[in-house]
mmCIF file of the N, C-alpha and C atoms, coordinates in Angstrom:
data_MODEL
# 
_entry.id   MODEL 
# 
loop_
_atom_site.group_PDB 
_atom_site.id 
_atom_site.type_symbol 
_atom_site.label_atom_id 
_atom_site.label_alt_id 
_atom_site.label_comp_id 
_atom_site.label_asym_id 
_atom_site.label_entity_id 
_atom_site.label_seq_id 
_atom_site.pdbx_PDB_ins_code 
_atom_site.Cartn_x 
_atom_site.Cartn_y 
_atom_site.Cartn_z 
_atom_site.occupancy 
_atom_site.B_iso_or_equiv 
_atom_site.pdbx_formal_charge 
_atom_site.auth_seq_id 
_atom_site.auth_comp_id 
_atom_site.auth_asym_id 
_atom_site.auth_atom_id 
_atom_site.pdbx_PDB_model_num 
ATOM 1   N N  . UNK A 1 1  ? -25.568 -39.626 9.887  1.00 0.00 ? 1  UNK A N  1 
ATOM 2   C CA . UNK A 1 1  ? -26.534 -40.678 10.135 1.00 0.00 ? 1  UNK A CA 1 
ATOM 3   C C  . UNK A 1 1  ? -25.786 -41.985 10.368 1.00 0.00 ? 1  UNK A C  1 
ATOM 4   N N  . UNK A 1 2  ? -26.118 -42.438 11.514 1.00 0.00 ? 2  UNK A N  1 
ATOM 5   C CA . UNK A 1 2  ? -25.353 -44.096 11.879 1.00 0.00 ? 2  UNK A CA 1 
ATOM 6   C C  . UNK A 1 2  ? -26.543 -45.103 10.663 1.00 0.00 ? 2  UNK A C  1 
ATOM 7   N N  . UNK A 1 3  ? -24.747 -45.946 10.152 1.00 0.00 ? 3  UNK A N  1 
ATOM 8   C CA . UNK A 1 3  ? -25.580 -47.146 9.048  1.00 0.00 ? 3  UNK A CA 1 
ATOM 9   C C  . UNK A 1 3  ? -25.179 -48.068 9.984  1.00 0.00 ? 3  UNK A C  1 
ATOM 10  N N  . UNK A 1 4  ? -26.373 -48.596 11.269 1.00 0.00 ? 4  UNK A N  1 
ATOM 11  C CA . UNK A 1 4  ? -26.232 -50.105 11.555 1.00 0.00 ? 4  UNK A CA 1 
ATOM 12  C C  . UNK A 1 4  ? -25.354 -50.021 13.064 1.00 0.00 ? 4  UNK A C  1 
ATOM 13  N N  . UNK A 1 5  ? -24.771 -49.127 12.987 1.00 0.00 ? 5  UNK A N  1 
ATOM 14  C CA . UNK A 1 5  ? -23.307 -49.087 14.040 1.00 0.00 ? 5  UNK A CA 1 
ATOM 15  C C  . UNK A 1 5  ? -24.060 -49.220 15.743 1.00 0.00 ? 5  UNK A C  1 
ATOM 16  N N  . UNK A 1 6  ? -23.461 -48.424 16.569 1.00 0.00 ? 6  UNK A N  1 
ATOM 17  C CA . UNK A 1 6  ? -23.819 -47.986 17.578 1.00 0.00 ? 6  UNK A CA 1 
ATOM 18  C C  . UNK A 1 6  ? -24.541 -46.976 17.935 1.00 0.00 ? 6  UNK A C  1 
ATOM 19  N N  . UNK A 1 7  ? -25.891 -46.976 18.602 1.00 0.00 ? 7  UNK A N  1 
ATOM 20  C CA . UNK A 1 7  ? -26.588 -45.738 18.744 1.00 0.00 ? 7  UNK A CA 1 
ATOM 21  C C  . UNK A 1 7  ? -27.232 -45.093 19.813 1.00 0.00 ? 7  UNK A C  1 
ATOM 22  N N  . UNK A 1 8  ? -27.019 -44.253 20.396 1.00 0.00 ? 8  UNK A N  1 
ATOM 23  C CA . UNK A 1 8  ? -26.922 -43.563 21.955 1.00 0.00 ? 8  UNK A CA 1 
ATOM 24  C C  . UNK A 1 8  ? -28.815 -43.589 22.318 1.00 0.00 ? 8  UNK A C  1 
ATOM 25  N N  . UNK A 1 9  ? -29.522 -43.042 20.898 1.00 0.00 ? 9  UNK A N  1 
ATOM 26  C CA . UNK A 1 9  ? -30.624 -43.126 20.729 1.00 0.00 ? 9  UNK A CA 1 
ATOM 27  C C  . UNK A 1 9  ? -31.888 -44.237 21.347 1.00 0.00 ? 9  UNK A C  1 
ATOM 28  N N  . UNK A 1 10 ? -30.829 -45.446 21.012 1.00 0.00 ? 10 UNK A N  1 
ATOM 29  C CA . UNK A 1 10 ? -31.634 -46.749 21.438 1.00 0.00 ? 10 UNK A CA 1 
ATOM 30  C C  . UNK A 1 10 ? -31.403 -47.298 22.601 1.00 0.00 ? 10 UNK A C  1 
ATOM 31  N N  . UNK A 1 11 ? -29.748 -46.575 23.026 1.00 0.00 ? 11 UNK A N  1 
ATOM 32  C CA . UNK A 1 11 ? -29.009 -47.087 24.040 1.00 0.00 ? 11 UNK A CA 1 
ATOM 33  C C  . UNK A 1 11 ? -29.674 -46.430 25.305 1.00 0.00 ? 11 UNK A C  1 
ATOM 34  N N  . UNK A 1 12 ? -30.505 -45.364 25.364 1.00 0.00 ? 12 UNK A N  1 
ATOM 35  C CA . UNK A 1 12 ? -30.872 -44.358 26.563 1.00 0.00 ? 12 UNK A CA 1 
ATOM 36  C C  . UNK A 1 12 ? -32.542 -44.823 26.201 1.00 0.00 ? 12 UNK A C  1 
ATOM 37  N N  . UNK A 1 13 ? -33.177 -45.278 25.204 1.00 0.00 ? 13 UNK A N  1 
ATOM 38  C CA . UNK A 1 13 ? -34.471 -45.814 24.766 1.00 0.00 ? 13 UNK A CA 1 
ATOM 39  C C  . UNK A 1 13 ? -35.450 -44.471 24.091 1.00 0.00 ? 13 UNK A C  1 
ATOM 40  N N  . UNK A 1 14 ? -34.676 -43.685 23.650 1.00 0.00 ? 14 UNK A N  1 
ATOM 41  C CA . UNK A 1 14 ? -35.421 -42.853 23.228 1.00 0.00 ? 14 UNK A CA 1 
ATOM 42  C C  . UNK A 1 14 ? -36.112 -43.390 21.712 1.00 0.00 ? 14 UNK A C  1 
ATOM 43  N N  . UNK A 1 15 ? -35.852 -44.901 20.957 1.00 0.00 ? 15 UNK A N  1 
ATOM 44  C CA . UNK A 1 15 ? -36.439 -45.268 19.749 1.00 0.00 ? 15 UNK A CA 1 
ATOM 45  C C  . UNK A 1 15 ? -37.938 -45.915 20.438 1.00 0.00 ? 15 UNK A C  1 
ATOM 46  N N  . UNK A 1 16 ? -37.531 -46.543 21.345 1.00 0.00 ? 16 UNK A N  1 
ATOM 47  C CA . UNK A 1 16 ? -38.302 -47.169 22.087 1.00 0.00 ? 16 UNK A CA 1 
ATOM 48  C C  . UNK A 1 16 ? -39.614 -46.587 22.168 1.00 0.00 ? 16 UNK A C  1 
ATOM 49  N N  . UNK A 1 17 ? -39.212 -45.122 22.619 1.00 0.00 ? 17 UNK A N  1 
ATOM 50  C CA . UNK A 1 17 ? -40.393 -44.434 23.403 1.00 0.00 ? 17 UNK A CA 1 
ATOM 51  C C  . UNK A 1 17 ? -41.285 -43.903 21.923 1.00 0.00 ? 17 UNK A C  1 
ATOM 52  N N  . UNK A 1 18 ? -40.670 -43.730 20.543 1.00 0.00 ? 18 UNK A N  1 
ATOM 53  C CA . UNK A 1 18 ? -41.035 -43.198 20.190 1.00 0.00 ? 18 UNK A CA 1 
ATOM 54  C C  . UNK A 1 18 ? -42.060 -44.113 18.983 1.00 0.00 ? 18 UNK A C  1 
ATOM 55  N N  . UNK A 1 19 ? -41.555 -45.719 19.196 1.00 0.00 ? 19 UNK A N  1 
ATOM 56  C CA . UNK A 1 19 ? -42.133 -46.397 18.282 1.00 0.00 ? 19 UNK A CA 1 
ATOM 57  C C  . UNK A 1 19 ? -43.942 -46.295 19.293 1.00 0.00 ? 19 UNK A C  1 
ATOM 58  N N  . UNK A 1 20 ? -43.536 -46.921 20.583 1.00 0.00 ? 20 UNK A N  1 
ATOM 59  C CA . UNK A 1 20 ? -44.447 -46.967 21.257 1.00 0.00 ? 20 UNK A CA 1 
ATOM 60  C C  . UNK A 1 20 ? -45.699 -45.866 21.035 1.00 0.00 ? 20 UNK A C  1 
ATOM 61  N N  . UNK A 1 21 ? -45.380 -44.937 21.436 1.00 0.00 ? 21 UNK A N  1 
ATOM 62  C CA . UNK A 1 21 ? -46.119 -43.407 21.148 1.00 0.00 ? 21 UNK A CA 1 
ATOM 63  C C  . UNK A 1 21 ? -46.850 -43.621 19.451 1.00 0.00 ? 21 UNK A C  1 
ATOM 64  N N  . UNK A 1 22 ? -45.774 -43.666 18.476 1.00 0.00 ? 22 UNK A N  1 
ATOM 65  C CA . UNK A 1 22 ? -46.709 -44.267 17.242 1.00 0.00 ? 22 UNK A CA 1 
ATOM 66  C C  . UNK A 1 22 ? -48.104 -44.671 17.198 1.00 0.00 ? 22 UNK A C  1 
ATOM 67  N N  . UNK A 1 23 ? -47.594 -45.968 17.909 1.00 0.00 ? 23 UNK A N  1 
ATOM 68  C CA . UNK A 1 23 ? -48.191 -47.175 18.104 1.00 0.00 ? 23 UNK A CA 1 
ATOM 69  C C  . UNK A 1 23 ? -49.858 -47.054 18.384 1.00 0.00 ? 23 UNK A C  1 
ATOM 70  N N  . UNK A 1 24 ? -49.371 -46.162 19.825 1.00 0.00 ? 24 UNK A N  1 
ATOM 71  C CA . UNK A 1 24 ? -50.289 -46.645 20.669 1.00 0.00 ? 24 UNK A CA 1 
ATOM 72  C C  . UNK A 1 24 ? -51.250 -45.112 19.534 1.00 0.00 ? 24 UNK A C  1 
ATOM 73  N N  . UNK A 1 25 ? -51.247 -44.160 19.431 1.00 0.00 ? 25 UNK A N  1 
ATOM 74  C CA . UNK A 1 25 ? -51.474 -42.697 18.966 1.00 0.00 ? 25 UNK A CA 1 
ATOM 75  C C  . UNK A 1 25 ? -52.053 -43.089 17.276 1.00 0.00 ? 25 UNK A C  1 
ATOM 76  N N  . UNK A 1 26 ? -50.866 -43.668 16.935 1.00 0.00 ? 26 UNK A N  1 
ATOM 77  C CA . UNK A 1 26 ? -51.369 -43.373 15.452 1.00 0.00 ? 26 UNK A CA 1 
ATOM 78  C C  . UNK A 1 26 ? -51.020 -42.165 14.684 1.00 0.00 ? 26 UNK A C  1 
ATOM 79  N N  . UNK A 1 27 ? -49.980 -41.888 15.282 1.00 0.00 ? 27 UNK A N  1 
ATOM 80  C CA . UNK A 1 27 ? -49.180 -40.739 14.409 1.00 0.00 ? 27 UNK A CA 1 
ATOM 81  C C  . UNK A 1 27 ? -47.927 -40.695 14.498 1.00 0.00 ? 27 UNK A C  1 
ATOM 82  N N  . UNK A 1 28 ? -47.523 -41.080 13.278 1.00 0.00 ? 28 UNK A N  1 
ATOM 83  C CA . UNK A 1 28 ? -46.276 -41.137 12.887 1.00 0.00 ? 28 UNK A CA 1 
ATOM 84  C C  . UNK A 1 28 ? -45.027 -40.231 13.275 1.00 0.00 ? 28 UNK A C  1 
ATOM 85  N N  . UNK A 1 29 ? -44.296 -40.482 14.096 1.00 0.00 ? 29 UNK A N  1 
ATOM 86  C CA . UNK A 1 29 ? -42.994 -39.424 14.823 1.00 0.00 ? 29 UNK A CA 1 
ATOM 87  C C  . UNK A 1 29 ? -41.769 -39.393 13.586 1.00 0.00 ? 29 UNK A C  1 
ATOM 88  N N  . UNK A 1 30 ? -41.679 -39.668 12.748 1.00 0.00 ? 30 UNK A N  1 
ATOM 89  C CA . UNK A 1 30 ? -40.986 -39.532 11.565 1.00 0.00 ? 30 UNK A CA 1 
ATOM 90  C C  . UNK A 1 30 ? -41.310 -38.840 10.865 1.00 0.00 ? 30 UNK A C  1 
ATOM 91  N N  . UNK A 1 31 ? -40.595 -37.718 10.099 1.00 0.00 ? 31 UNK A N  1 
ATOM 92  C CA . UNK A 1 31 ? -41.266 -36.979 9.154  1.00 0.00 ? 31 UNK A CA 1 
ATOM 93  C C  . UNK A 1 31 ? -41.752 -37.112 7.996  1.00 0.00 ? 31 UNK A C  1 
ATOM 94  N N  . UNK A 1 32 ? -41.174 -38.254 7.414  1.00 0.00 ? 32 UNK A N  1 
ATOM 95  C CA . UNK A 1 32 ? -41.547 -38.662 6.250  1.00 0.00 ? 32 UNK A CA 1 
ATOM 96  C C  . UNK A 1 32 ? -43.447 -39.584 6.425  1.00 0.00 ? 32 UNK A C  1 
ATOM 97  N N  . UNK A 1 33 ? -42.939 -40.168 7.797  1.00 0.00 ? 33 UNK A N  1 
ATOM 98  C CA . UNK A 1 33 ? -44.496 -40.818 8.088  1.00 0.00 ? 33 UNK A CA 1 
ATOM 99  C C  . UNK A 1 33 ? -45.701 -39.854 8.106  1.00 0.00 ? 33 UNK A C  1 
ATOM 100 N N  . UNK A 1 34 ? -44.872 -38.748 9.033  1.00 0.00 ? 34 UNK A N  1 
ATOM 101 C CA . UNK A 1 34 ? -46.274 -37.769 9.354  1.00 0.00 ? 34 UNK A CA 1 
ATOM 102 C C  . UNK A 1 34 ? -46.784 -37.041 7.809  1.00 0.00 ? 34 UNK A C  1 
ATOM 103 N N  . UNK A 1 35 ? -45.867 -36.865 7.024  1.00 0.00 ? 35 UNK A N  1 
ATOM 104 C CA . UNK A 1 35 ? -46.294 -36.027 5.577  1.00 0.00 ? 35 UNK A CA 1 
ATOM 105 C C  . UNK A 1 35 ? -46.970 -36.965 4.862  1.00 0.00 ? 35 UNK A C  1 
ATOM 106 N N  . UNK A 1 36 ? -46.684 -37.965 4.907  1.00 0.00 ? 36 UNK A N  1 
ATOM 107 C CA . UNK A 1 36 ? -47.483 -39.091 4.037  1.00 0.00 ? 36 UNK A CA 1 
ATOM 108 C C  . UNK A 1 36 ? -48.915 -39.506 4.715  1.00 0.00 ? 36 UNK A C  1 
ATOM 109 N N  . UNK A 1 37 ? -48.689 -39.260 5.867  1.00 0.00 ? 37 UNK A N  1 
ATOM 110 C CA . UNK A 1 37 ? -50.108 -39.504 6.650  1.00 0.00 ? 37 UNK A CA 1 
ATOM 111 C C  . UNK A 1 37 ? -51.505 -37.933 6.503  1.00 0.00 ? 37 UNK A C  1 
ATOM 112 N N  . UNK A 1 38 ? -50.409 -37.177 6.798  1.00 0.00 ? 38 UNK A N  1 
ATOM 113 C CA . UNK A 1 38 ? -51.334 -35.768 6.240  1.00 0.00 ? 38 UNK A CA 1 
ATOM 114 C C  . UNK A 1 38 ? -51.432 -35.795 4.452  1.00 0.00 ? 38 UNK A C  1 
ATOM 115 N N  . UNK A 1 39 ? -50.594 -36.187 3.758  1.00 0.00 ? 39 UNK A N  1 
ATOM 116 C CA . UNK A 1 39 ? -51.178 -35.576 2.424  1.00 0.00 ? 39 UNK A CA 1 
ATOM 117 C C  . UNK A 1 39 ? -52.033 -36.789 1.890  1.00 0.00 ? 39 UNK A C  1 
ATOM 118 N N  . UNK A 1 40 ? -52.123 -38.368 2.508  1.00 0.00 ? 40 UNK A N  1 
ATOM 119 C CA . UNK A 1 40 ? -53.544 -39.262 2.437  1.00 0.00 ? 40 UNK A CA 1 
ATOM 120 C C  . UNK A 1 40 ? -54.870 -38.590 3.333  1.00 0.00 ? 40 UNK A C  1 
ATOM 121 N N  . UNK A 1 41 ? -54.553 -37.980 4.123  1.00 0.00 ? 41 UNK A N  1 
ATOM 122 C CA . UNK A 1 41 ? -56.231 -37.363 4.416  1.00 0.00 ? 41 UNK A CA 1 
ATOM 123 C C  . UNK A 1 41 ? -56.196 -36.297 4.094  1.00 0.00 ? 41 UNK A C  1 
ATOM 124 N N  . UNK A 1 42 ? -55.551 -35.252 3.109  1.00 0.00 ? 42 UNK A N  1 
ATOM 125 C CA . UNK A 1 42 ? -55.874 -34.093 1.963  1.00 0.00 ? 42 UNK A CA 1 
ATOM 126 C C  . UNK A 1 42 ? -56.367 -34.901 0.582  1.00 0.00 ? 42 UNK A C  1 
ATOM 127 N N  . UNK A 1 43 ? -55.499 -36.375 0.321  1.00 0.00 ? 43 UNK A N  1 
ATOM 128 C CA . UNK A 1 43 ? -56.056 -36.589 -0.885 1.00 0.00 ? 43 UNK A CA 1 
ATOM 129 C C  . UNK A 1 43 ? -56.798 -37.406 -1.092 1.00 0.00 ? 43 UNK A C  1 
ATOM 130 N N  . UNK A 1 44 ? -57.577 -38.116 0.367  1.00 0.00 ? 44 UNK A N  1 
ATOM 131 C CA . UNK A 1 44 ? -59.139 -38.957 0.156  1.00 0.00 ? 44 UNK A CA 1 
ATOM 132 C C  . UNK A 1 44 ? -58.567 -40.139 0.954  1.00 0.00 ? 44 UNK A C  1 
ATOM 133 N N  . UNK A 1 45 ? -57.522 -40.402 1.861  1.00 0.00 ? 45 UNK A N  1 
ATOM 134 C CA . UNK A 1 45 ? -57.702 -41.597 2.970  1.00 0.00 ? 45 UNK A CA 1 
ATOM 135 C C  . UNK A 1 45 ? -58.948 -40.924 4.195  1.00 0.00 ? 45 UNK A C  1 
ATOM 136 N N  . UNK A 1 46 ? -58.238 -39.632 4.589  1.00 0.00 ? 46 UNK A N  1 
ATOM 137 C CA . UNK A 1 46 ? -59.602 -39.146 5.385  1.00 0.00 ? 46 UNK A CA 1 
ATOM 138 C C  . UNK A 1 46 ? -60.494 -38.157 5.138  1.00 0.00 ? 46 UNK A C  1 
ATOM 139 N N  . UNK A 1 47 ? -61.320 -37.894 3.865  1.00 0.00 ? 47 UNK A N  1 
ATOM 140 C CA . UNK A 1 47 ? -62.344 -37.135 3.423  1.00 0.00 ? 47 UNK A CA 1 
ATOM 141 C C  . UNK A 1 47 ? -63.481 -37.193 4.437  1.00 0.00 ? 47 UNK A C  1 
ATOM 142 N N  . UNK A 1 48 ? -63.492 -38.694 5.008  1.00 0.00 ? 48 UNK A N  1 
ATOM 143 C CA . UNK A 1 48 ? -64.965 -38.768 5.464  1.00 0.00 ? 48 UNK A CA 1 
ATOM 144 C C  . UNK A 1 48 ? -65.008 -37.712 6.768  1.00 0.00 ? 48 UNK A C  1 
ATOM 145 N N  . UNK A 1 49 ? -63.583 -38.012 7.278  1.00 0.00 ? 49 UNK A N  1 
ATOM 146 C CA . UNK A 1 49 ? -63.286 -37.371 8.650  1.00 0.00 ? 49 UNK A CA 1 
ATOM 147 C C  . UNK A 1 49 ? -63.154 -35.920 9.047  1.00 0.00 ? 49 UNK A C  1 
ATOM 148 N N  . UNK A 1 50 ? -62.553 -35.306 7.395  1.00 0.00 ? 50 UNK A N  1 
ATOM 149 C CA . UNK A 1 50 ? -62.683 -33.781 7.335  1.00 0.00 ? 50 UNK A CA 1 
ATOM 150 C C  . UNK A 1 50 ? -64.153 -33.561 6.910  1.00 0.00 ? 50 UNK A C  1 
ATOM 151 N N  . UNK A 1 51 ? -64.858 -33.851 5.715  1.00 0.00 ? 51 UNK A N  1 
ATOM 152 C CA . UNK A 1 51 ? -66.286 -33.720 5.967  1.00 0.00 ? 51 UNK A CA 1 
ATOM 153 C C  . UNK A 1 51 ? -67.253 -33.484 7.226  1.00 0.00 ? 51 UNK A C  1 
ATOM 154 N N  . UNK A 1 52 ? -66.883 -34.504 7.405  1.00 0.00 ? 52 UNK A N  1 
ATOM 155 C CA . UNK A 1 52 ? -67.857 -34.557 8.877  1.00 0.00 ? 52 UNK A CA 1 
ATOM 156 C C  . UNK A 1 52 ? -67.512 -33.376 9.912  1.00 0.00 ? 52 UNK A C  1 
ATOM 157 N N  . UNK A 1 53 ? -66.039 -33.474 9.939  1.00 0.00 ? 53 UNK A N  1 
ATOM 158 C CA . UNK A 1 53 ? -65.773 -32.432 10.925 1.00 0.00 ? 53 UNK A CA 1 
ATOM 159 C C  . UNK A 1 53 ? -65.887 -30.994 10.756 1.00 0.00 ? 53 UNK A C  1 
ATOM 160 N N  . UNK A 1 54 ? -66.087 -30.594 8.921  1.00 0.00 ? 54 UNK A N  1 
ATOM 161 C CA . UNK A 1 54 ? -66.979 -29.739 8.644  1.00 0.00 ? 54 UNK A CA 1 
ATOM 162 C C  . UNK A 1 54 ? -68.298 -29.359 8.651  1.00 0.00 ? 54 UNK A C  1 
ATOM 163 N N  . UNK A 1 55 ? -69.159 -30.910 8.189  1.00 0.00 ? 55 UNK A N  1 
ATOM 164 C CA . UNK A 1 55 ? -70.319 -30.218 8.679  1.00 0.00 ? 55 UNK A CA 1 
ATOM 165 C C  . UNK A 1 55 ? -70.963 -30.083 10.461 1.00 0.00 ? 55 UNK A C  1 
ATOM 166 N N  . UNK A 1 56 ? -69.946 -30.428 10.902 1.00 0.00 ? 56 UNK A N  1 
ATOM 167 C CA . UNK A 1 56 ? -70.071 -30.052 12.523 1.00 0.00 ? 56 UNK A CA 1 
ATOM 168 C C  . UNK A 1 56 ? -70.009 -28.715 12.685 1.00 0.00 ? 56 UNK A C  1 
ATOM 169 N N  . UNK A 1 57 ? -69.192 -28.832 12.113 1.00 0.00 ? 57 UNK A N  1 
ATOM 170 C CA . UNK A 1 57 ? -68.546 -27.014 12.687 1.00 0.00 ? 57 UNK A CA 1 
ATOM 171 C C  . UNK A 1 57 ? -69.265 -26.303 11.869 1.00 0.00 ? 57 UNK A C  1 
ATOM 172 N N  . UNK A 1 58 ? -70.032 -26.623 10.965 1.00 0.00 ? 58 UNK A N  1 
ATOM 173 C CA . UNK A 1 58 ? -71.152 -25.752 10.558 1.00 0.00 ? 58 UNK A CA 1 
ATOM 174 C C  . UNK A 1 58 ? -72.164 -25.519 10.963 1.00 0.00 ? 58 UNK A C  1 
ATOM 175 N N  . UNK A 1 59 ? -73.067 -26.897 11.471 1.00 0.00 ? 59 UNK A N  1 
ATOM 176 C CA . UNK A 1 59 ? -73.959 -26.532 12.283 1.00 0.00 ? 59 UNK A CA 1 
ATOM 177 C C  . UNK A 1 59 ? -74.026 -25.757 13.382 1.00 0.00 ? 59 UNK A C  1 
ATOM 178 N N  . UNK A 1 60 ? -72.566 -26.333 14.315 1.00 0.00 ? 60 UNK A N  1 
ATOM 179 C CA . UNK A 1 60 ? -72.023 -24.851 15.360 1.00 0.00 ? 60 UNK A CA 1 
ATOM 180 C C  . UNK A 1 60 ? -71.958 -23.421 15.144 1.00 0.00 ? 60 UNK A C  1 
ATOM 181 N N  . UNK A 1 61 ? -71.782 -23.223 13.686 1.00 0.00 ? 61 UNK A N  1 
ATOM 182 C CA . UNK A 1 61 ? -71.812 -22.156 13.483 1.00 0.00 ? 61 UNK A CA 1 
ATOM 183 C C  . UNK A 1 61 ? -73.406 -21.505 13.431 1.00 0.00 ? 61 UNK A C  1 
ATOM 184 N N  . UNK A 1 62 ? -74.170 -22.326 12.704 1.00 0.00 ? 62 UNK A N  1 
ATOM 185 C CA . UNK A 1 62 ? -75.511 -21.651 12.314 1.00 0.00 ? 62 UNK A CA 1 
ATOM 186 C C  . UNK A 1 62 ? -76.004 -21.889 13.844 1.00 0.00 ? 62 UNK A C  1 
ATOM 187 N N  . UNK A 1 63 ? -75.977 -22.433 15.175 1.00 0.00 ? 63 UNK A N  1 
ATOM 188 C CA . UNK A 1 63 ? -76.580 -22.596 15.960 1.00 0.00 ? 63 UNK A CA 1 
ATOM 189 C C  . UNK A 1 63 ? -76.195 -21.338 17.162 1.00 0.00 ? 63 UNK A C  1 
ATOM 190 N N  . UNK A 1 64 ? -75.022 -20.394 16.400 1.00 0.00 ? 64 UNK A N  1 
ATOM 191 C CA . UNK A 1 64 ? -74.733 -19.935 17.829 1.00 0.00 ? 64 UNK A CA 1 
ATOM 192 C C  . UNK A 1 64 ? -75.118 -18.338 16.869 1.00 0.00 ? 64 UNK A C  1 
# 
């Protein structure tokens, strides 16, 4: 891991592309971001969003 030095990464813009993508998305390209972002909507940042998207897919179910 480079501390600070020179980095081919930033130098060709591949940090660039990936803060952007973040950004614009809302999902974290780091792994530590993306696990922390999934285990807040397992442990109640997004309940409302899995709810809902359950009782959707339930009604889909009883309707077909």
């Amino acid at each position: 891991m480079n501390k600070g030095g020179f980095s081919w990464k930033r130098l060709i813009g591949i940090t660039r592309v990936k803060q952007n993508f973040a950004r614009k998305t809302g999902i974290p390209t780091s792994k530590s971001g993306l696990e922390r972002k999934i285990g807040g909507m397992i442990l109640g940042k997004g309940c409302l969003i899995i709810l809902f998207g359950a009782i959707v897919l339930g009604s889909l179910i009883n309707l077909i």
